[in-house]
C-alpha positions in Angstrom: 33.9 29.9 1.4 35.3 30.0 -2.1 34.3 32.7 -4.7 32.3 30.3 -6.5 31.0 27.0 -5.9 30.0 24.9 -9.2 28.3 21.8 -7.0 26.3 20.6 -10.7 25.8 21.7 -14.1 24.6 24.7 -15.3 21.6 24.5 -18.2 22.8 23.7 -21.3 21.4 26.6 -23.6 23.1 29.2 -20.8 20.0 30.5 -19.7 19.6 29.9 -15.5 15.9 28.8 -14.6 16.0 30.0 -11.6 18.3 32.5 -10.0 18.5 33.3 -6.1 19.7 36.1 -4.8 20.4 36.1 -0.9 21.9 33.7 1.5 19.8 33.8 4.6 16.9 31.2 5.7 14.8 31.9 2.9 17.4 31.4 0.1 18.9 28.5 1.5 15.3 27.1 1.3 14.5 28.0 -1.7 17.7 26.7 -2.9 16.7 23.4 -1.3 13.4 23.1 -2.5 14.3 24.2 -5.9 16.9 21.5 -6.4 15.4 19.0 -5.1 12.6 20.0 -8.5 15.7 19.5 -11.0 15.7 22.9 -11.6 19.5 23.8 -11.3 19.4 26.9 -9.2 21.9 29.3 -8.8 22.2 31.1 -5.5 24.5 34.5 -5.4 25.2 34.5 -1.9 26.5 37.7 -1.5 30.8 38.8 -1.4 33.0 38.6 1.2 33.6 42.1 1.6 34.3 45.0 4.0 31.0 47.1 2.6 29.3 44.0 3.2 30.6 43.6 7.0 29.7 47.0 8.0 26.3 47.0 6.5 25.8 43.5 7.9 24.9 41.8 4.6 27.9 39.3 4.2 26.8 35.7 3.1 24.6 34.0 5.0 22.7 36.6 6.4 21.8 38.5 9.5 21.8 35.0 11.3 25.3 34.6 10.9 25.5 37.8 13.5 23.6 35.7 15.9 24.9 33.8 18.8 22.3 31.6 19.6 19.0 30.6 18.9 16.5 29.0 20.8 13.5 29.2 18.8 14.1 27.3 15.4 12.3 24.0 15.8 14.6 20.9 15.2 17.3 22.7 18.0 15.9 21.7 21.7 19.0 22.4 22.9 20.0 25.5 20.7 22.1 26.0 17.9 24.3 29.0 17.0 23.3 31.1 14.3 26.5 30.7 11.9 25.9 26.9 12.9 22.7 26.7 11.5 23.1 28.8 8.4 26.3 26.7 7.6 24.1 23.6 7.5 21.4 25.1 5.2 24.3 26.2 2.7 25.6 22.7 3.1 22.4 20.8 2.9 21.5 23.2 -0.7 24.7 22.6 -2.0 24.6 18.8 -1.4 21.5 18.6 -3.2 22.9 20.2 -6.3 22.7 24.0 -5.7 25.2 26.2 -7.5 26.8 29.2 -5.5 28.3 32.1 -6.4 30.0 34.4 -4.0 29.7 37.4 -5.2 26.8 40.4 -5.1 24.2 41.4 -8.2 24.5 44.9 -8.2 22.3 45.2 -11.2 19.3 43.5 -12.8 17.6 44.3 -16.1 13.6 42.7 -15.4 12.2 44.5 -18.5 14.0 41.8 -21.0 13.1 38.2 -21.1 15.3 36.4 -19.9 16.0 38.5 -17.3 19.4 40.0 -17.1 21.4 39.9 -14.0 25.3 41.4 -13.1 27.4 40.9 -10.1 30.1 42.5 -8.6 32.7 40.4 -10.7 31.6 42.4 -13.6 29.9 38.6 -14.9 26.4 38.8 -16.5 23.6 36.3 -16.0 20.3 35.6 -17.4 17.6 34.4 -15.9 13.6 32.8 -16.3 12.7 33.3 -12.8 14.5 35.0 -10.1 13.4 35.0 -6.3 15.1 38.0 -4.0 15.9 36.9 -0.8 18.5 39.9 -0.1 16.8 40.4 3.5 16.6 43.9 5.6 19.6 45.1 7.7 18.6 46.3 10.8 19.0 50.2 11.6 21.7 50.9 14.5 22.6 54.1 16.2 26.1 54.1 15.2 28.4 54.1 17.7 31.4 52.5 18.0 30.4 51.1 21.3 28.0 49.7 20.5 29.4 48.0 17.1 31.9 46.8 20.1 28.8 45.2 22.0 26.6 43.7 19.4 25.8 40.1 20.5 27.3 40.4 23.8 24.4 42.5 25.1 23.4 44.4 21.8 20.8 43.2 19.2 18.3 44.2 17.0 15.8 41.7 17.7 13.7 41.2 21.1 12.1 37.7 19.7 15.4 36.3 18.9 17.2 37.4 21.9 15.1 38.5 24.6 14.6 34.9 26.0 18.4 33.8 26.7 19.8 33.8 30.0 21.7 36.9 29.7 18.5 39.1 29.3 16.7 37.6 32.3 15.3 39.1 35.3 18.0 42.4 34.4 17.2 45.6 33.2 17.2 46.5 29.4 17.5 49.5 26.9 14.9 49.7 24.1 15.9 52.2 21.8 13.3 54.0 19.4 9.8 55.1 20.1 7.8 53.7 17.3 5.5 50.6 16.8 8.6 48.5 16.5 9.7 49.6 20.1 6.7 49.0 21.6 6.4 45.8 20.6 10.0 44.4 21.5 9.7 46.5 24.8 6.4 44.5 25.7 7.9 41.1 24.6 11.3 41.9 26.7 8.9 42.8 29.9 8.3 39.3 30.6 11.6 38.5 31.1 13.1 41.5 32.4 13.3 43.1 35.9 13.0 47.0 34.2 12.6 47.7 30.5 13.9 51.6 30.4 12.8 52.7 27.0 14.9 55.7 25.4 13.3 57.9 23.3 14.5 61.3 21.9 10.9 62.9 22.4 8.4 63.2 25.0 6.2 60.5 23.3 6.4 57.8 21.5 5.3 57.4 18.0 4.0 54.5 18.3 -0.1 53.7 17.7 -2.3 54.7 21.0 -2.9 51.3 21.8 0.8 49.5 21.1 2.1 52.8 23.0 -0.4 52.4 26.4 0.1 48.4 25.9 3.7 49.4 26.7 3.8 52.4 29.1 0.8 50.4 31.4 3.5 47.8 32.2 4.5 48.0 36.1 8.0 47.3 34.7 8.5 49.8 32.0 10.5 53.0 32.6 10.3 55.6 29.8 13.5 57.7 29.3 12.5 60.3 27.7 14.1 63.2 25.4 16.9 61.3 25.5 19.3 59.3 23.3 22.0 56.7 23.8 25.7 58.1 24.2 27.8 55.4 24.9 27.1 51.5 25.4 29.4 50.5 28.3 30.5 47.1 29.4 33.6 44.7 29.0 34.8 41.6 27.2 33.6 39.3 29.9 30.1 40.6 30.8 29.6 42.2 27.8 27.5 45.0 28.4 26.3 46.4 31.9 24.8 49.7 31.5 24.1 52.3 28.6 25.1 56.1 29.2 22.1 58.5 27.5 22.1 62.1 27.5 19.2 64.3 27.8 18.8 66.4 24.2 17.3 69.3 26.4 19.7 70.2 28.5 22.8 67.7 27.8 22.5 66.2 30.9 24.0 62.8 31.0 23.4 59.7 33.4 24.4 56.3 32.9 21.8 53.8 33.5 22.7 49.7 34.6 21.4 47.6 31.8 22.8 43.8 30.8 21.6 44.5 27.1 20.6 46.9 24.6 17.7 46.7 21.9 18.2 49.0 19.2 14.4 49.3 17.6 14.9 51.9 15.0 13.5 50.1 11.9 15.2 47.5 9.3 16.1 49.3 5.5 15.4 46.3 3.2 18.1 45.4 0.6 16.4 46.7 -2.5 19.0 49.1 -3.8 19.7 46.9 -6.5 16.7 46.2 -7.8 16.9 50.3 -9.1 12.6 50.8 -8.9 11.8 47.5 -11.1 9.4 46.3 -8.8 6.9 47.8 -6.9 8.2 48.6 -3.3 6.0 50.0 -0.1 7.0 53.2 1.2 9.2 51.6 3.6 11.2 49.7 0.4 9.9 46.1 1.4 9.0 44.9 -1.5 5.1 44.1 -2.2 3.5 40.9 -2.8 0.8 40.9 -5.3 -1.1 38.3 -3.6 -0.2 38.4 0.0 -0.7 34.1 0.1 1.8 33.6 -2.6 5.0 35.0 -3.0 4.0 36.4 -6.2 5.5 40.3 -7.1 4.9 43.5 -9.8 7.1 41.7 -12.0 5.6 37.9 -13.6 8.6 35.8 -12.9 10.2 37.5 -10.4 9.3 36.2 -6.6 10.7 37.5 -3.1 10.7 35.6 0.6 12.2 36.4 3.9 12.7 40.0 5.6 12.8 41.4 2.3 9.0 41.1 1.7 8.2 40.7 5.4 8.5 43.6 7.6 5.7 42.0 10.3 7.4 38.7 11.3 11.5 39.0 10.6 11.4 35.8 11.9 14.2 32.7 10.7 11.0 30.4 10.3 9.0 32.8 8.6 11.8 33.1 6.1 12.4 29.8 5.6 8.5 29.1 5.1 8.3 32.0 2.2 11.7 30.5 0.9 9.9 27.1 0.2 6.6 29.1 -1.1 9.2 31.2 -3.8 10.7 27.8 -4.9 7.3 26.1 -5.3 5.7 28.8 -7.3 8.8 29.6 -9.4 8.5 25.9 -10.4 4.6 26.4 -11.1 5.3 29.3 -13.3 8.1 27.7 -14.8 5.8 24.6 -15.8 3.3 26.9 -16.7 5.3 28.5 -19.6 6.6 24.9 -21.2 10.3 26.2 -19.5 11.8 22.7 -17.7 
């Protein structure tokens, strides 16, 4: 990817109508969707950098860490997740989105236009913006298992859970919270054991998500315990998790063909420094939960970053084509074409 891509002409009067930050299946959509309404978008994809890497927000988006995926409709045979995402870019780009590869580190939503700056020191302004920046999934942090992650490791049971891999072997869910019990209970259908670690004696997780899981015939709670080492090699990728007890530091290592880190995902709302309302978790909040409407009139948000229910590439890609659609409705409605 270059550092900038110019694919059509910017407005004349230097004000963008429409700025999108983020490159995964809701920007690309949005993108789409918005160029194909003649309104010029800009798309800042994100930079191609080593902060990016290890925080797993380089362009394209957590999709582009994904090896396969079976469940986008349009695929029946699969499709690999940099595969896909380099179509979307391609198919926004051909229809006459601009890209810029670089981050916005900075926006300014209290003047009209909005003001924008990105990591090339370049400043933009804006009408409308939509913020499609994501949420980077929470890992343990070991080297291991930045070693392992897709070849056994992953952050999502929906996406993953179903390939061949996963099936009829035991699994590691990591976490104890409403997140874990839900992708322990999806990865139990396909499974042989599901041996949740947890660092206490009880989940967190709500009563009836946390019996829900535990009730299952194939689910082995670990508990007071925490991953140590993900083990494995290049051509099985990972076979079996060592965890050590945070009682009395005893350590066993259990058999496993994968690992499901369920800690939480930190949305990517840094930048936005407060400006619009956030939950307590930082996703931000829609002020009308059928629209993709936020605190700020003019500025709209789709995908993960607004979504901490679903996280799902079709989801995304849905509120990517809602954003686009009411950014040109708002647009329309203040005389701005």
């Amino acid at each position: 990817m270059a550092a900038a891509e110019h694919t059509a002409a910017g407005p004349a009067d230097g004000i963008e109508r429409l700025v999108i930050i983020g490159s995964g299946p809701a920007g690309w959509t949005a993108a789409i969707y918005a160029a194909r309404a003649n309104l010029q978008p800009l798309v800042y994809e994100g930079a191609i950098s080593e902060d990016n890497r290890i925080k797993g927000t380089l362009p394209l988006g957590q999709l582009n860490l994904t090896t396969e995926i079976e469940n986008f409709p349009g695929f029946p045979e699969a499709i690999s997740g940099p595969d896909l995402m380099l179509r979307m870019r391609e198919q926004s780009a051909r229809v006459g989105t601009r890209i810029i590869t670089e981050d916005v580190v900075s926006v300014d939503l209290k003047q009209r236009p909005f003001v924008l700056t990105d990591s090339a020191g370049a400043t933009i302004r804006a009408h409308t913006l939509i913020v499609a920046t994501g949420a980077s999934a929470n890992y343990l942090g070991l080297a291991s298992e930045e070693h392992f992650k897709n070849r056994g490791v992953s952050a999502c049971a929906v996406c993953d859970g179903a390939l061949p891999r996963f099936r009829n072997k035991p699994l590691i869910v990591v976490g104890g919270g409403d997140t874990a019990a839900e992708e322990g209970t999806y990865l139990a259908k396909f499974a042989s054991a599901v041996h949740v670690v947890h660092r206490r004696d009880a989940l967190r997780a709500s009563p009836i998500m946390a019996d829900r899981l535990l009730s299952n015939p194939k689910v082995q709670p670990v508990w007071d315990s925490v991953v140590e080492e993900v083990i494995g090699d290049d051509e099985k990728g990972v076979t079996a998790v060592r965890v050590k007890n945070v009682k009395n530091a005893a350590t066993r290592v259990i058999d496993a063909a994968g690992m499901f880190v369920a800690i939480g995902h930190t949305p990517n709302t840094k930048f936005l420094a407060g400006q619009i309302d956030l939950d307590p978790k930082g996703f931000i909040v829609l002020k009308d939960p059928f629209r993709t409407t936020t605190s700020v009139e003019g500025v709209f948000a789709a995908g993960d970053v607004a979504d901490s229910t679903y996280r799902q590439a079709i989801t995304a890609a849905g509120m990517g084509c809602k954003a686009a659609l009411d950014a040109e409705r708002w647009l329309a409605a203040k005389g701005i074409h």
